[in-house]
Backbone as numpy.savetxt, mean C-alpha at the origin, in Angstrom:
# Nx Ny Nz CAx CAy CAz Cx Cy Cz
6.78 -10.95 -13.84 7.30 -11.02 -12.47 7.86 -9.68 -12.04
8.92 -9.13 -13.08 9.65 -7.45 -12.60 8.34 -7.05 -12.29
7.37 -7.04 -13.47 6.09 -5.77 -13.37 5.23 -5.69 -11.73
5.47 -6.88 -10.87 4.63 -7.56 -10.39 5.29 -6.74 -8.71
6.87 -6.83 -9.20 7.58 -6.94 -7.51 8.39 -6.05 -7.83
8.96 -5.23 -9.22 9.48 -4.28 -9.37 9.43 -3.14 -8.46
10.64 -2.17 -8.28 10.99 -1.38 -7.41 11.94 -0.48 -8.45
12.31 -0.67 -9.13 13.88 -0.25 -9.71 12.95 1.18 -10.03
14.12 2.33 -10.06 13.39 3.87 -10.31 13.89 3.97 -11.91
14.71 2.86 -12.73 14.48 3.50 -14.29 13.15 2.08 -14.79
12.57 1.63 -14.40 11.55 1.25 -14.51 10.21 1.71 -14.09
10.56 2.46 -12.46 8.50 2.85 -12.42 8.57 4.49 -11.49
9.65 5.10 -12.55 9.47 6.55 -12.12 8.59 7.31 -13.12
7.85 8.10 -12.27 6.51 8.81 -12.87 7.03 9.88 -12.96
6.71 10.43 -14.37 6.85 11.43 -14.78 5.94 12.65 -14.12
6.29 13.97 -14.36 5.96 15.00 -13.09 4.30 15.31 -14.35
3.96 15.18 -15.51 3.11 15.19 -15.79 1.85 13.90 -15.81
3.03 12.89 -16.01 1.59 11.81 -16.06 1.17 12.18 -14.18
2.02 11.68 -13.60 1.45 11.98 -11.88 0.14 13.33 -11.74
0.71 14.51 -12.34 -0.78 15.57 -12.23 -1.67 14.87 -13.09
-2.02 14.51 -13.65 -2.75 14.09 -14.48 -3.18 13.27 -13.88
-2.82 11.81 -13.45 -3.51 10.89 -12.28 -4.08 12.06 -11.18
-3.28 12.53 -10.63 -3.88 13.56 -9.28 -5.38 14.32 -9.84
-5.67 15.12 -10.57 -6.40 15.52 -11.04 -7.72 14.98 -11.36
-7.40 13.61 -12.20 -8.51 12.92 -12.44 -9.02 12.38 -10.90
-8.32 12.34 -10.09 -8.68 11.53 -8.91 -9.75 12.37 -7.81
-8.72 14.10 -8.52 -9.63 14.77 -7.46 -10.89 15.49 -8.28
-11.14 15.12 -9.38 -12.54 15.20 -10.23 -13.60 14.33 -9.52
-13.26 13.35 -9.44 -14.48 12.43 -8.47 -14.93 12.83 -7.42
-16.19 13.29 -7.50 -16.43 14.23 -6.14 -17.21 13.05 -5.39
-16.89 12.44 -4.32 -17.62 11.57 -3.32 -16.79 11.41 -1.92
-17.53 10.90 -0.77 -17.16 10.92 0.37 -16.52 9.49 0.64
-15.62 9.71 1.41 -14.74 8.29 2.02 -15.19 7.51 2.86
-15.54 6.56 2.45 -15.84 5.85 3.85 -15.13 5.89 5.06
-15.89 5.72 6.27 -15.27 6.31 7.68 -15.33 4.23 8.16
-14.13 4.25 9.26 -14.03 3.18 9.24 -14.83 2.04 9.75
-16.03 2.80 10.17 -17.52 1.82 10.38 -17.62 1.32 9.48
-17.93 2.53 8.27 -17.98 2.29 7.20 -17.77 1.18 6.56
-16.42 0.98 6.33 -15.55 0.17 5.63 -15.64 -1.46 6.38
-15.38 -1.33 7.84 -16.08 -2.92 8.13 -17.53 -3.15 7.88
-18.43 -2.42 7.69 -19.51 -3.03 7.22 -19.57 -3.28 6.13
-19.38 -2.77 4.80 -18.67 -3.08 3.75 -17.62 -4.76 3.58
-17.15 -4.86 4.62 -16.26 -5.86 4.57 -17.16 -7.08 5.12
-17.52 -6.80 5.78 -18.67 -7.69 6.50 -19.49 -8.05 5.37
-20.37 -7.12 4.86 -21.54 -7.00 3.62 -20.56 -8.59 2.67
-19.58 -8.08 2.64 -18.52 -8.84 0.80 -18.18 -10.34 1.79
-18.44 -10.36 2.83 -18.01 -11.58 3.38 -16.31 -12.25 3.37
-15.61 -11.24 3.79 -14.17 -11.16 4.26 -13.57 -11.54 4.63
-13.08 -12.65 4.87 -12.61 -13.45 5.47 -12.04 -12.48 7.50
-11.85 -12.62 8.45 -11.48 -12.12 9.55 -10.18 -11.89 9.22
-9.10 -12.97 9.18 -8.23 -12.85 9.15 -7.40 -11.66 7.75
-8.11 -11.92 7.04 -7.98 -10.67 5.59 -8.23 -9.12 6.28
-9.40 -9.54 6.96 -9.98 -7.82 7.78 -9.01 -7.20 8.48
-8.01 -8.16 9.65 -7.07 -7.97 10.37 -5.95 -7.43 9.64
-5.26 -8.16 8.42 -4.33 -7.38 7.55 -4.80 -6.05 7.40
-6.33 -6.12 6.78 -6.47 -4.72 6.28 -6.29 -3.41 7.31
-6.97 -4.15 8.38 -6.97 -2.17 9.62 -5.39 -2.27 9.86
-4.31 -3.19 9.55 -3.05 -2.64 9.74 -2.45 -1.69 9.36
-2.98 -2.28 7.70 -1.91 -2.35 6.48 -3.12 -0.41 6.73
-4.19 -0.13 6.95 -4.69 1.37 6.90 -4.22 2.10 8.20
-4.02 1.84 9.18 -3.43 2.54 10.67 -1.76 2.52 10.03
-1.22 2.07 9.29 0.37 2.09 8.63 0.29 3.13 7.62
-0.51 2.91 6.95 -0.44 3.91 5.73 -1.45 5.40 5.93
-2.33 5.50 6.76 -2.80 6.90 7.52 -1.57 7.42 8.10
-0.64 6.34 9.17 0.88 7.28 9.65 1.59 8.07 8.73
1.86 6.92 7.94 2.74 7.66 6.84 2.14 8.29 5.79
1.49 8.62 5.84 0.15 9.84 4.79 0.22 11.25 5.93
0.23 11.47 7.45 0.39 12.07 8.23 1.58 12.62 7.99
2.58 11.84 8.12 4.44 12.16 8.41 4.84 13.06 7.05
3.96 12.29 5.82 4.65 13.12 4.57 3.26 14.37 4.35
2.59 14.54 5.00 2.01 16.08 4.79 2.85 17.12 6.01
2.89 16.39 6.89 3.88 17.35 8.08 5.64 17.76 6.91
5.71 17.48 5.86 6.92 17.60 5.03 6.35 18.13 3.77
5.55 18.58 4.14 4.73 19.79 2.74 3.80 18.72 1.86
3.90 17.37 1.85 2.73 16.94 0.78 1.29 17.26 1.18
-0.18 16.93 0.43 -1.30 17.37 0.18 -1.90 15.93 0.20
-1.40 15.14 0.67 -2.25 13.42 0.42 -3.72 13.69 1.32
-4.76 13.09 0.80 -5.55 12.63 1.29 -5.80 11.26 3.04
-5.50 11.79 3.70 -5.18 11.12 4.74 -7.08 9.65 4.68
-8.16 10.60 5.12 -8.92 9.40 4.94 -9.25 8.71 3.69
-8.73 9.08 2.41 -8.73 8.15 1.64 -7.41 7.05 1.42
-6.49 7.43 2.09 -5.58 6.44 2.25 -6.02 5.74 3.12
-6.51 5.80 4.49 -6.89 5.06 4.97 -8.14 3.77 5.07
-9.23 4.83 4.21 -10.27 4.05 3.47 -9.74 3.02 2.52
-8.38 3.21 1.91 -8.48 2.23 1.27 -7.30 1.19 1.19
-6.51 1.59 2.54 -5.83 0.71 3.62 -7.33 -0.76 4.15
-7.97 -0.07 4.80 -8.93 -0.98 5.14 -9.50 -1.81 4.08
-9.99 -1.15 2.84 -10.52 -2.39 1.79 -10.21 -2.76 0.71
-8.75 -2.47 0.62 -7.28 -2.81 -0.77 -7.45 -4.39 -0.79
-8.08 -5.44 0.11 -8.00 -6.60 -0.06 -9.09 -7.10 0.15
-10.48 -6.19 0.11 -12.18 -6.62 -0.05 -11.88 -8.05 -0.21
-11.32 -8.23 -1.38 -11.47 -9.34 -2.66 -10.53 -10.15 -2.00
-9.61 -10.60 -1.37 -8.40 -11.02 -1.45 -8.85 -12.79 -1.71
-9.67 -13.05 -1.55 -10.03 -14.68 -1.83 -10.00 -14.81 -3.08
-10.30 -13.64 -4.30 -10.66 -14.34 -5.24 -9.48 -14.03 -6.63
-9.47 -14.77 -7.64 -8.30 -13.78 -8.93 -8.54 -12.68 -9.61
-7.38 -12.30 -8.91 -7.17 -10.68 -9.56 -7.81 -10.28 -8.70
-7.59 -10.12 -7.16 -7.91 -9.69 -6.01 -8.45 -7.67 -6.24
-7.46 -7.38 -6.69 -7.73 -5.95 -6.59 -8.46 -5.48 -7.70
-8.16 -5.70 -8.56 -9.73 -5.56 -9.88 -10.79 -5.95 -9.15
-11.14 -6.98 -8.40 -12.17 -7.30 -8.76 -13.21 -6.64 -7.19
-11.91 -6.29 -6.80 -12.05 -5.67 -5.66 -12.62 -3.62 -5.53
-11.84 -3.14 -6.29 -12.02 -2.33 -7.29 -13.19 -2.02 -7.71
-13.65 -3.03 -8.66 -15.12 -3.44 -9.42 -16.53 -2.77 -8.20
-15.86 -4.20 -7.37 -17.15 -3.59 -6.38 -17.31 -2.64 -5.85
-16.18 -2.08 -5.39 -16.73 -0.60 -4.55 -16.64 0.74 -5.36
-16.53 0.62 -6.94 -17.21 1.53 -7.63 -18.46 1.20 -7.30
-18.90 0.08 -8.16 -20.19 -0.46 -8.41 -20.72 -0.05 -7.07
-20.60 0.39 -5.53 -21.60 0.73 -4.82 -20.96 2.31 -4.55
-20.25 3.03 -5.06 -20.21 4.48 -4.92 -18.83 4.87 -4.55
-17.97 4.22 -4.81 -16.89 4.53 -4.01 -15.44 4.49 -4.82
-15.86 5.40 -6.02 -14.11 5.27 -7.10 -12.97 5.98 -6.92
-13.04 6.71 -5.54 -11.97 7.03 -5.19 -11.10 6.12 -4.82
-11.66 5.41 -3.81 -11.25 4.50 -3.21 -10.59 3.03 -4.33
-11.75 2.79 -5.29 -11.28 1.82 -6.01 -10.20 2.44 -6.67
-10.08 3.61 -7.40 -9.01 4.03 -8.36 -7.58 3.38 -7.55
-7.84 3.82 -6.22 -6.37 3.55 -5.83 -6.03 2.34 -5.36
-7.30 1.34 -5.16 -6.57 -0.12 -4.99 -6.86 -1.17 -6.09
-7.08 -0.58 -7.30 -7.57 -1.09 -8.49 -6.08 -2.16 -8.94
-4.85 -1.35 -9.12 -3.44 -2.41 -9.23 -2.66 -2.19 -8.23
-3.23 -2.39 -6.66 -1.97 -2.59 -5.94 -1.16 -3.81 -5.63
-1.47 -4.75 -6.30 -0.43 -6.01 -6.25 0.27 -5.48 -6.95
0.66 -4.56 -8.43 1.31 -4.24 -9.70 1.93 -3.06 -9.46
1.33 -2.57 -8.67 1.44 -1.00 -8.99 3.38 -0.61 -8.53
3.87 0.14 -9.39 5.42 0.71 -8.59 5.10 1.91 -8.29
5.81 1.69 -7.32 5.95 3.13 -6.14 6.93 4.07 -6.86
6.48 5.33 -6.90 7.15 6.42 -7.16 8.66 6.91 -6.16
9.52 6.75 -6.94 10.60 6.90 -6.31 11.03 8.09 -5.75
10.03 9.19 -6.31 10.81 10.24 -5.87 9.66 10.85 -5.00
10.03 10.77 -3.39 9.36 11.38 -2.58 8.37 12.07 -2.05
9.17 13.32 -2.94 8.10 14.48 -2.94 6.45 14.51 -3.94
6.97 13.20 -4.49 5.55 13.01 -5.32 4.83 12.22 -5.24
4.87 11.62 -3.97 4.13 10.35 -3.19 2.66 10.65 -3.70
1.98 9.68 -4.24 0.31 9.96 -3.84 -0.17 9.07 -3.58
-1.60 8.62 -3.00 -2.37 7.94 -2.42 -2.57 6.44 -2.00
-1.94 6.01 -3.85 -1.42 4.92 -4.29 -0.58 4.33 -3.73
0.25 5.28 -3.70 1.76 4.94 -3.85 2.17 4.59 -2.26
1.39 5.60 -1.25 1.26 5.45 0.46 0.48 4.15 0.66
-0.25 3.54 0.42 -1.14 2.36 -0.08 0.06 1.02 0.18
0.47 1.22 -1.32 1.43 0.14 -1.44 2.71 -0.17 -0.70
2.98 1.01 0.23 4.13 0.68 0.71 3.56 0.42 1.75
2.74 0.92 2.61 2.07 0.23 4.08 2.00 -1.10 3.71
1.24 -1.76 2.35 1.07 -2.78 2.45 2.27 -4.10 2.22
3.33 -2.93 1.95 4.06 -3.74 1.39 5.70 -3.71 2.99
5.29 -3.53 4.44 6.12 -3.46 5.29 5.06 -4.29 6.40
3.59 -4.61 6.28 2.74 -5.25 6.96 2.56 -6.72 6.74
2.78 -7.22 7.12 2.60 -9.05 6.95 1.39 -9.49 8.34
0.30 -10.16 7.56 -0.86 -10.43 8.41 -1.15 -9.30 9.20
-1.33 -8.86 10.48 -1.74 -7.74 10.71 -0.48 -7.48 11.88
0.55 -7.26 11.45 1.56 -6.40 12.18 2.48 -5.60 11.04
2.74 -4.22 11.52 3.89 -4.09 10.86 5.41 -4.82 11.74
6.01 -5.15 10.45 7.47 -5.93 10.35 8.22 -5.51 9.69
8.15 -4.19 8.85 9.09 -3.81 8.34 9.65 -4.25 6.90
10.24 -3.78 6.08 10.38 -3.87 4.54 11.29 -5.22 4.35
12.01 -5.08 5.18 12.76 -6.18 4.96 12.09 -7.97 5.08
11.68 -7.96 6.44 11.22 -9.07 7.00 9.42 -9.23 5.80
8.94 -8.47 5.48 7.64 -7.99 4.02 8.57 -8.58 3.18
9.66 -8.42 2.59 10.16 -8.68 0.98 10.42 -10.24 1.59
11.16 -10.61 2.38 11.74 -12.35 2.34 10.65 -12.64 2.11
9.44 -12.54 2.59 8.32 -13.11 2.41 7.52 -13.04 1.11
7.12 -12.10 0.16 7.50 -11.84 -0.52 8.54 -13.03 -1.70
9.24 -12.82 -1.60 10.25 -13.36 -1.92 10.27 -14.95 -2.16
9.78 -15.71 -1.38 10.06 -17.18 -0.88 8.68 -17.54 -1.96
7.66 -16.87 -1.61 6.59 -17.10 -2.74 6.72 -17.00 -4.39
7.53 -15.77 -4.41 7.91 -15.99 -6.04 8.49 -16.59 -6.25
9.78 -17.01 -5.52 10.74 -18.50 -5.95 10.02 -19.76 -6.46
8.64 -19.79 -5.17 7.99 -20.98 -5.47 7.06 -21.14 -6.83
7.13 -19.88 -7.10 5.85 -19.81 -8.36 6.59 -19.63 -9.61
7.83 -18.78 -9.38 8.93 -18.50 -10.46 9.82 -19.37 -10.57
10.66 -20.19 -9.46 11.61 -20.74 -9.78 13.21 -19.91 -8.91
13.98 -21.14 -8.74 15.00 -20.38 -8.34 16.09 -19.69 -8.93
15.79 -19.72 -10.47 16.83 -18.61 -11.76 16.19 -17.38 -11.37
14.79 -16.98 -10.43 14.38 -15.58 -10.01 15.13 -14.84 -9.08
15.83 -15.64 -8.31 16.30 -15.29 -6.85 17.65 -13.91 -6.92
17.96 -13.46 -7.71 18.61 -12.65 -8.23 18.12 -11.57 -8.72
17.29 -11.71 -9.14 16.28 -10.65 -9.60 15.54 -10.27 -8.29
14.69 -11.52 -7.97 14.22 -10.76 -6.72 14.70 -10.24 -5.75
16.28 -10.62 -5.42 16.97 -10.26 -4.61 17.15 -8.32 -4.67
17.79 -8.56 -5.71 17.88 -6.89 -6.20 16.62 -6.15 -5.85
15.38 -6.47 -6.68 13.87 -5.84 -6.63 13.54 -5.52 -4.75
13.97 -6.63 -4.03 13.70 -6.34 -2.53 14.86 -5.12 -1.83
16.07 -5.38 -2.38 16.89 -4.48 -1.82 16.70 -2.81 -2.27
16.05 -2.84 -3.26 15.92 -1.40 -4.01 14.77 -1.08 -3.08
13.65 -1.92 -2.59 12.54 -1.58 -1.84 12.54 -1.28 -0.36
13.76 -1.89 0.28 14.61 -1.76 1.58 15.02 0.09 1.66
16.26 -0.23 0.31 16.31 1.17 0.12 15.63 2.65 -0.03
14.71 2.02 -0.81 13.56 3.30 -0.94 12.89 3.47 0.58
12.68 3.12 1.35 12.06 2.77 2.71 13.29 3.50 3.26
14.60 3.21 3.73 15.23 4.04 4.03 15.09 5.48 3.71
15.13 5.72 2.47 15.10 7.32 1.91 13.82 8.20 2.75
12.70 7.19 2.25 11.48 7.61 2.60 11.38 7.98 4.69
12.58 6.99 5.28 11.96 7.19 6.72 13.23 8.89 6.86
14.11 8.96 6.39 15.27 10.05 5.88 14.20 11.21 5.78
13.61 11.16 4.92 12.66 12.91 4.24 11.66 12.42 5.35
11.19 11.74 5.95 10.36 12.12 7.28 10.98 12.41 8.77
11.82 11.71 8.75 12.72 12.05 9.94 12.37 11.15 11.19
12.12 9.64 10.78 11.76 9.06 11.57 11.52 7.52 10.70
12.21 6.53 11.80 12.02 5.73 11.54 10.47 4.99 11.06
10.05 4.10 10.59 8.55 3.73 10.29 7.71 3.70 10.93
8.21 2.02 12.13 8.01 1.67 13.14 7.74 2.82 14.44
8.63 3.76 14.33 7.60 4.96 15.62 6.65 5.77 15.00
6.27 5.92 13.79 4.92 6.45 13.53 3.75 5.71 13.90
4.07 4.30 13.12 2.86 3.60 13.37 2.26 3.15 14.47
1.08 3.12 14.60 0.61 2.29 16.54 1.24 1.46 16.80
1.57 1.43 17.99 2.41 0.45 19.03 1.23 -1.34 18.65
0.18 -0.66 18.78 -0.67 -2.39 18.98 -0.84 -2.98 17.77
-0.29 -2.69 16.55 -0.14 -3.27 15.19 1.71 -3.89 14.85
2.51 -3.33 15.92 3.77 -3.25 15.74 4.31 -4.35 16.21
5.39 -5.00 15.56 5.77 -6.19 15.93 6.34 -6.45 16.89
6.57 -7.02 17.89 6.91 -7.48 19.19 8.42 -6.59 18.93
9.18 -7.12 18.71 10.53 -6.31 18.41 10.35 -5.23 18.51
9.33 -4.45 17.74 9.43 -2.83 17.67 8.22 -2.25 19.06
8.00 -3.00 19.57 7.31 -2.39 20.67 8.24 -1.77 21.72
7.81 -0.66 22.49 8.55 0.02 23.56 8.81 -0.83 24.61
């Protein structure tokens, strides 16, 4: 369950070598990103559910912003591969082990950039320390402030979140998860701090939740 919804930074802080080392191998793969025709036909092709498709161009117009905001602050992220794989981080989402298997396929038709980075994003922990954001890591937090296809923000993402693991864990979790969501609140703070802007005004207005609209 920690491994699953974990946030805590003495649990899933990356060391400044394993991180080059992921970076590196990632940028060894020499292939092109799908462009976002692309990627709905692809989604279309895997038979996607609509409503899954709708999460996805969020959860990628959220995480292209904030792939934008942290290169305007000196990072080097790949903007269309975050977004390529904003759009098809949930190909799979019907079936178990959504992102493996999700993963699977769009190597299997040319595309391991893309899979590398949504291969464990149900699992994956976000790097706590800022300045070492990569691809992944911009990935999981779009997806993890987007509920169905609006952003809503980290907080109103974790209750939700939240209410599901109770039901699958039990309510001796609610303490744990409590903490795991507030550390993820927090990191979201830091993160809108070193950009200089709240979330919600990066991202498009027509993905944004009624509340955060102008």
């Amino acid at each position: 369950m920690e491994e699953k919804y974990g946030f805590k930074k003495e649990n899933c802080k990356i060391k400044n070598e394993n991180y080059k080392t992921k970076k590196e191998n990632c940028q060894n793969i020499k292939e092109k990103c799908p462009t976002k025709s692309e990627c709905e036909n692809i989604l279309e092709k895997y038979n996607t559910p609509i409503h899954v498709r709708k999460h996805c161009y969020a959860v990628s117009k959220t995480a292209g912003s904030i792939a934008e905001a942290l290169n305007n602050k000196g990072l080097k992220l790949d903007v269309d591969l975050v977004r390529a794989a904003g759009y098809l981080h949930d190909i799979a989402r019907v079936e178990k082990n959504h992102d493996k298997v999700g993963a699977d396929y769009l190597s299997s038709i040319g595309y391991k950039k893309v899979a590398n980075v949504i291969k464990n994003h149900t699992k994956h922990k976000i790097n706590p320390d800022i300045g070492l954001l990569d691809e992944e890591d911009v990935l999981c937090i779009a997806d993890r402030v987007v509920l169905q296809s609006n952003y809503v923000g980290p907080k109103k993402r974790m209750d939700y979140i939240m209410s599901k693991a109770i039901l699958k864990y039990g309510q001796d979790s609610r303490d744990l998860l409590d903490s795991i969501a507030k550390e993820f609140v927090n990191f979201i703070y830091a993160l809108e701090d070193f950009i200089g802007s709240p979330l919600y005004k990066i991202v498009p207005e027509d993905i944004r939740e009624e509340k955060y609209k102008n």
